[in-house]
N, C-alpha and C positions, 0 to 999 in steps of 0.2 A: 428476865431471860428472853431471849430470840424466839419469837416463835417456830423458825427452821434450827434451833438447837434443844429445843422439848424433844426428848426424845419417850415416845410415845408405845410403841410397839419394839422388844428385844428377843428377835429370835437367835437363840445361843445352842450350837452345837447338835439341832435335831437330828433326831433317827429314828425310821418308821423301817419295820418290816412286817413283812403278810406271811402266813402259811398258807402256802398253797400245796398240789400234789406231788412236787418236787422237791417240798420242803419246805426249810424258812429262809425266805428271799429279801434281802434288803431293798428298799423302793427311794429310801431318802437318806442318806447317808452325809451326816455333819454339816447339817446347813446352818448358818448365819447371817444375820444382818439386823440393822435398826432402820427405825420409822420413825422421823421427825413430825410433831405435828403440823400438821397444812400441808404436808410432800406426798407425790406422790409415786412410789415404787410399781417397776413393772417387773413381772416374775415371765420372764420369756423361756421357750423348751417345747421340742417336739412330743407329739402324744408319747408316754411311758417315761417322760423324764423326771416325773415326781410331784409337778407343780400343783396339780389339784390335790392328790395326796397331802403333800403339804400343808395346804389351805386348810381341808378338813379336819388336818391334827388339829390347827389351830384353835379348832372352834367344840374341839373334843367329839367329832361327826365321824372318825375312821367306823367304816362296815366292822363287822366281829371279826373276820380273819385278819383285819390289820393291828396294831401296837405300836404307840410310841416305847423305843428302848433307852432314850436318852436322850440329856438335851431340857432347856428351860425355854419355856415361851412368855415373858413377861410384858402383860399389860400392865400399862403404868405402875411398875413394881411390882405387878401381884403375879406369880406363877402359876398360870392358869392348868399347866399340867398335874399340880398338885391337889386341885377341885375337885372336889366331890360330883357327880352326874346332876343332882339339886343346885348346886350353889354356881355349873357350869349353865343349868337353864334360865337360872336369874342373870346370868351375863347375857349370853346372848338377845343379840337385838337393842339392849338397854345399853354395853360398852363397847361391843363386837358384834360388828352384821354380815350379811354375807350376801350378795347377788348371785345365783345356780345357771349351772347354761342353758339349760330350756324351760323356759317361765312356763310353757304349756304344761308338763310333771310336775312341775313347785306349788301351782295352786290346786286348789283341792275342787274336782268337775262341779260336785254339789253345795254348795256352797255360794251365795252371792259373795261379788268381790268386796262389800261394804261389810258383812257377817265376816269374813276373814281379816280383815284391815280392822274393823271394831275389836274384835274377839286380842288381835297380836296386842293392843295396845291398853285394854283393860288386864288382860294379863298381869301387865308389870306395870300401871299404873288405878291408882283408888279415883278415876272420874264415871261419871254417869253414864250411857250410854247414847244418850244425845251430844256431849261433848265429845265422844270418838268419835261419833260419825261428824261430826264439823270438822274437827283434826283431821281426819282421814279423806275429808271431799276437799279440805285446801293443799292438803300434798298431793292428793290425784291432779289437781290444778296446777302445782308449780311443775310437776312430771309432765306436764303438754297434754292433759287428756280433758277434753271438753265437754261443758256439761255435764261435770263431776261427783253434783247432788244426786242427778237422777242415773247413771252409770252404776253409782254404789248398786244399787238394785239390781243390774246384770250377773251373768254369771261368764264361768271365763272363757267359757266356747263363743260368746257372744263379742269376744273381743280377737284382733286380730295376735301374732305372734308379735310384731313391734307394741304393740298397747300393753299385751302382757307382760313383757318387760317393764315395762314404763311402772306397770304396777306392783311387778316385785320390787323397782327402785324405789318405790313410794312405801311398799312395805319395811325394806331395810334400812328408810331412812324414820320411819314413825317415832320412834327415842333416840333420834339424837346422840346417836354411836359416836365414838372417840376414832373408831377401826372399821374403813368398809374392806372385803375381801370381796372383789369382783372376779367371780370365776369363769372365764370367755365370756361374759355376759351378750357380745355377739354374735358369737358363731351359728346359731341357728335361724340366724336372720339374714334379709337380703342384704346386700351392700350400699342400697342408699339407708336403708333405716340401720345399716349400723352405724354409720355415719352421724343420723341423730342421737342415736343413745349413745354414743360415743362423747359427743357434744352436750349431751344431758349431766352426763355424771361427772363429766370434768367442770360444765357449770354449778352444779350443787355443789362441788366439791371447793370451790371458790368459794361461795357464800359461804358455805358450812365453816369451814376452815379444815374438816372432818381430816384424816390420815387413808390415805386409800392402799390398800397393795390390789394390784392390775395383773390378772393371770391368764397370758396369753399366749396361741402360736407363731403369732402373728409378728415378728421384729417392728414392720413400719408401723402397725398399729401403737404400738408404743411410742414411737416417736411423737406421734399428738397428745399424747396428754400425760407421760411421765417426765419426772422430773430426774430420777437415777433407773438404771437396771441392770439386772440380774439376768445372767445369762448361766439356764439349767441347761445337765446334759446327764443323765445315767446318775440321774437323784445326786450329781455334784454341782458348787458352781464351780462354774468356770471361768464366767470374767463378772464384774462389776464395775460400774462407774458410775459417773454422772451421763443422764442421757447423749447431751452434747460431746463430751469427749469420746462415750462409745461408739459415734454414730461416725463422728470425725477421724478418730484415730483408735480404731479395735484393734487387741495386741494380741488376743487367742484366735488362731486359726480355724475354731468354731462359729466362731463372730463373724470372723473375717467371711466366709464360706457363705452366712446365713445374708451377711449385707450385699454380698458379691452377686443374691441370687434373686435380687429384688429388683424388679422389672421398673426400670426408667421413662419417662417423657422422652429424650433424647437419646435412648436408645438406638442405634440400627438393627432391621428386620432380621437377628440371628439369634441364633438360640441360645438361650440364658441358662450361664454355668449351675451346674448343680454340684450336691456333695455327693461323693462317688459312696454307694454302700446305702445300708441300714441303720435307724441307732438300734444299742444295742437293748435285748428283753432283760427285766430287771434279773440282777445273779447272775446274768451270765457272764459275763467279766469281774475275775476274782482278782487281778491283778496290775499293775499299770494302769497308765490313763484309761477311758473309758471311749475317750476318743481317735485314740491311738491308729485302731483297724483301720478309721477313714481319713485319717490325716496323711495332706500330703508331706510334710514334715515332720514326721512321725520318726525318732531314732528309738533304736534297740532300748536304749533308759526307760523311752515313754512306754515302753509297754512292756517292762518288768517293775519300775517303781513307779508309782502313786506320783504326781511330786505335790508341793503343797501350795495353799496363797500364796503369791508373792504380792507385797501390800509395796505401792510407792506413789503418792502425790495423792494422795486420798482416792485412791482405785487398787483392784487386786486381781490379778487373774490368775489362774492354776494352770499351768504350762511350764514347762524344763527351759525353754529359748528365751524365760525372761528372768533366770537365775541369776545370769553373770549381768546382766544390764545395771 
C-alpha cells in the first residue's frame, strides 16, 4: 500500500460539549476527517473555534466540564474513545503525542529536563536508566540543542522559551508516535524562532515518516508545512482541501476572508481588508450557518438552515453558493 493511502488517524463525526453557567454548550460539533500516514493536516480557526478542544478529545485530555457526545476517533483501527483512562495512558506518547502551546507550563519547574525525558521513557519502556539518558541526550541533539549530555542536568528556567519547545518536541517524540498533534506549538515564541521550530517539526516529520495534525490560527503558517487543511469556524468545518488548491482556489467565503487578510510582499501601503464582526461564543448560534452574521454573501437560507459538506474533486466545503455547482 501507498504510504499517502495508510490511512492512519479517523476522525468520524465528533462532538464535544462543556457545561458551563449557561448551560450545555456545544464547542465541537460533527467533525471529520482522515490522516494518511507521512501527511500532514493543518487544523486552522480562530481562538473559540474548537480546534484545541478537539485535539484534547483526541488524546482523551478534555478538563472535567467538557465530554465527548459522539463520534469515533480511530487510531489505526482502534477507537480510542472507547479506552479505558489506564489503557488511554499506555497510548499516549508510545501511538499518540502531543506538542502544548507554552512548553514553559508543560515542564515541571522542579525537575532536571534529563529526570523528565528519563522518567517519560522508562515509563513505557523496560530499559536501564543509563540507556534513557543516552536516548534522551541524542533527541535533545537531533531537536538543535547543544551539549545535550550535559543540558540533561538543567532545569527548565535554565532554558530559553525556544529551547523549551525544542524539548517538548524531543519529549513527544521519545516513542516514536504514529500521531503528533501540535497544538500552536508557536505562538508563544518570537517570530524568528518560530520559524525554526516551524522548520524542526516539518524536518523530523520527514525523517520520521510520523502523521502530524498542525493546530493553528495562523492560515500562512500552514501553508509551510501542511500538506491538506481544515478550515474550523464555530466547532464546524468549513472548507477542506489539499493545501495548494485551498490557498489557490478557496470556495467558502471564510477562506476567502482569512486569505484576503494576509499581508503581502507586494502589497501597496493600504489597509488590509478584514472580516467585518466577531466569531461567534460557543452556543450561541443555534441555527444556520455559524458564519452567516459575518458573511458578506450571506442569504436568508444561510442563516436559518445549517447547509451540509458539499464533497467534489476530493475537497468539501459547507456553504449553500456551492449547492447547485
Amino acid at each position: 500500500m501507498n504510504l499517502s493511502e495508510e490511512k492512519v488517524l479517523a476522525v468520524r463525526n465528533l462532538q464535544v460539549e462543556f457545561s458551563t453557567p449557561r448551560g450545555i454548550v456545544p464547542v465541537v460539533g460533527g467533525l471529520s476527517y482522515t490522516l494518511s500516514k507521512g501527511r500532514v493536516l493543518a487544523v486552522v480557526g480562530e481562538s473559540g473555534s474548537g480546534k484545541s478542544v478537539h485535539a484534547l478529545s483526541l488524546l482523551g485530555l478534555l478538563p472535567a466540564a467538557g465530554r465527548v457526545t459522539g463520534g469515533e476517533v480511530l487510531l489505526n483501527g482502534q477507537n480510542l474513545l472507547s479506552l479505558s483512562s489506564q489503557e488511554m495512558r499506555s497510548l499516549r506518547g508510545r501511538k499518540i503525542s502531543m506538542i502544548f502551546q507554552d512548553p514553559s507550563a508543560s515542564l515541571n519547574p522542579v525537575l532536571t529536563i534529563g529526570e523528565q525525558l528519563v522518567e517519560t521513557l522508562r515509563a513505557h519502556q523496560k530499559i536501564s536508566r543509563a540507556e534513557a539518558r543516552s536516548r534522551a541526550a541524542q533527541l535533545l541533539s537531533q531537536v538543535g540543542i547543544k551539549e545535550a549530555e550535559k543540558r540533561l542536568d538543567e532545569y527548565p528556567f535554565q532554558f530559553s522559551g525556544g529551547m523549551c519547545q525544542r524539548v517538548m518536541i524531543a519529549m513527544a517524540l521519545l516513542l516514536s508516535p504514529d500521531v503528533l498533534i501540535a497544538d500552536e506549538p508557536t505562538t508563544a515564541l518570537d517570530v524568528t524562532i518560530q520559524a525554526q521550530i516551524l522548520d524542526l517539526i516539518k524536518t523530523l516529520q520527514q525523517k520520521s515518516g510520523m502523521s502530524v495534525v498542525f493546530i493553528t490560527h495562523n492560515l500562512a503558517l500552514s501553508a509551510n508545512i501542511a500538506d491538506e487543511v481544515l478550515v474550523l469556524y464555530g466547532g464546524l468545518c468549513m472548507e477542506q482541501a489539499c493545501a495548494q488548491d485551498l490557498f489557490n482556489n478557496p470556495l467558502h467565503p471564510y477562506t476567502k476572508g482569512l486569505l484576503s487578510s494576509l499581508a503581502s510582499l507586494h502589497q501597496t501601503a493600504e489597509e488590509l481588508p478584514a472580516i467585518a464582526g466577531t466569531p461567534p461564543v460557543p452556543g450561541e448560534i443555534t441555527q444556520g450557518c455559524p458564519f452567516a452574521p459575518r458573511c458578506p454573501q450571506a442569504s436568508e437560507k444561510c442563516k436559518q438552515q445549517l447547509p451540509p459538506l458539499f464533497e467534489k474533486d476530493g475537497r468539501c466545503v459547507r456553504c449553500w453558493l456551492e449547492e447547485n455547482k
